[in-house]
C-alpha positions, 0 to 999 in steps of 0.5 A: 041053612041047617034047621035051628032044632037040629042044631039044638039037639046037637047041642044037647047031645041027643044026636045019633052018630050019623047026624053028629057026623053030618052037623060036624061036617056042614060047619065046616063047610063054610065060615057062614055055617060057623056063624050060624052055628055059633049064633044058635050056640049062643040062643041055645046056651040062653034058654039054659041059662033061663029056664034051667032045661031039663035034666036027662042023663049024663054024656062026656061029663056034660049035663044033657038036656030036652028042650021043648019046640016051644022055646025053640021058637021064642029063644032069639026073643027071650036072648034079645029082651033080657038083653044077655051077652055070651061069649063063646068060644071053641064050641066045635071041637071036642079036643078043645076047652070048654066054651066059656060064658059070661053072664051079668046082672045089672044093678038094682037087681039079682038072678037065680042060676044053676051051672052046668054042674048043678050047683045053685048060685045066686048073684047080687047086683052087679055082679059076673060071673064066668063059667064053662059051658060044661065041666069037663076036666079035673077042676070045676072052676068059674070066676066071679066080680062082685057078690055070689052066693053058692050051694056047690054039688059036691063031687070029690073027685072034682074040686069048685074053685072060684076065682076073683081079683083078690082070692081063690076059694076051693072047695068040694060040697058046700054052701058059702057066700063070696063077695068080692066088688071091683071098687072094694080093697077086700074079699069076704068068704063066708061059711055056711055049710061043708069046708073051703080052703081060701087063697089070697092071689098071688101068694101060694103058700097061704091057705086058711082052711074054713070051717062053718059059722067063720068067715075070712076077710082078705085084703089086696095086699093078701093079708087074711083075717079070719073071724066068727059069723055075728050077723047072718042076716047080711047074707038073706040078700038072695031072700030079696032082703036088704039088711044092716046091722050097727052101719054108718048112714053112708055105708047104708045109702051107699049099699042102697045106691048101688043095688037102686042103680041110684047116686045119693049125695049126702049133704046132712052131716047129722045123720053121720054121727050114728050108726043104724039097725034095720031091714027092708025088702026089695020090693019096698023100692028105695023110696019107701026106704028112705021115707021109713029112715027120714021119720025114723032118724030125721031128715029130708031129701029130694030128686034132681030134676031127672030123678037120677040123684038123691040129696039127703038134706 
């Protein structure tokens, strides 16, 4: 049995020729070794996820870290109650690609993350995204369902692309924020900062180049609409904000119901007649949202006896 802290440092790259020779050589002895070894990668790869190590130099393009005993003892801890789900494969050899790891954020809630590379992002709720343990060749690229947004480290040599179902986006150094939902027919790329170059799926010939305050909307059908940023609130999101802006009330509740985690029905056809304007937080919860929208506009509503659904009376 290979010590968990041995296995750690190997992993972070702070082992001596002599001790990577030694660790490379007891995984191969045995498929059980392997098991063990890519269960600690999947602790090991966690903590980094977490807490964001800390950064000590450079080593084959990857990011090393340090990472305190102390972690080492409450990681299988830290993985199992935020109930984290990697996968991770080819980690042992170097010839091979970057382990890749996925990561999920449920719905009703949203995370903070940096990648391997440095770049900041944040992911709404119920989004993924996928992404190497480390960036090793001539592209840094993830792949995102869902909404993120992005303050990419800039690296000319290296281009981020971000891939989703319905568009590519490539860029160098920038900040932008990308949403691209499974059950919506479009993707919105909006800019903020830098350059970005934007590709529907499929279709290689296209490119619209994006410059800040524009946003490009690309349909499934690879159709691209670029337009200028009216509303930038829609974007503080990652602020913990949830704002609207001249929405239907049934986009508004179906944008509350899926960052609540809650179906609301609405069985008040009044309340569709207008559109509506305003901002909560997400600590407010969403009954506070709807006790602020239902003296505002004028109606009821009410939980099922499970409080698993809302009807909007």
């Amino acid at each position: 049995m290979m010590k968990r802290e041995n296995l750690f440092k190997f992993f972070s790259g702070e082992t001596s020729y002599e001790e990577e020779v030694d660790i490379r050589r007891w995984i191969e002895e045995s498929e059980e070794n392997k098991k063990q070894a890519i269960k600690e990668r999947h602790i090991f790869d966690s903590i980094l996820l977490l807490t964001g190590g800390e950064k000590k130099k450079s080593w084959h393009g990857r990011k090393i870290f340090s990472i305190g005993k102390d972690w080492i003892k409450v990681a299988a801890a830290v993985v199992i109650t935020l109930g984290i789900s990697f996968t991770v494969q080819h980690i042992f050899d170097r010839e091979a690609a970057a382990p890749m790891l996925s990561f999920h954020v449920p719905k009703g809630q949203r995370i903070n993350m940096t990648l391997p590379d440095g770049t900041n992002v944040w992911l709404n709720s119920n989004t993924t995204i996928n992404y190497p343990s480390y960036f090793d060749g001539e592209t840094r690229t993830v792949s995102v369902s869902g909404e993120a947004f992005f303050e990419v480290v800039r690296d000319k040599n290296h281009p981020f692309i971000v891939n989703t179902d319905k568009c590519t986006t490539k860029v160098l150094g920038t900040k932008f924020n990308l949403s691209s939902y499974g059950e919506d027919d479009f993707a919105e790329v909006a800019l903020m900062e830098g350059k970005v170059e934007v590709m529907p799926q499929g279709i290689d010939d296209a490119v619209m180049v994006l410059t800040p305050g524009a946003k490009a909307v690309v349909s499934d059908d690879g159709k691209m609409v670029r337009s200028a940023i009216t509303d930038y609130d829609v974007y503080r999101w990652k602020e913990g904000l949830i704002c609207f802006n001249n929405e239907t009330f049934d986009e508004i509740m179906n944008k509350l119901g899926m960052l609540f985690d809650t179906e609301i029905k609405i069985n008040n056809r009044n309340v569709m007649k207008y559109e509506y304007t305003g901002k909560f937080r997400y600590t407010d919860g969403l009954d506070y949202a709807l006790r602020v929208m239902k003296k505002a506009i004028g109606f009821d509503y009410s939980y099922d006896e499970n409080m698993d659904v809302i009807y909007i009376k």
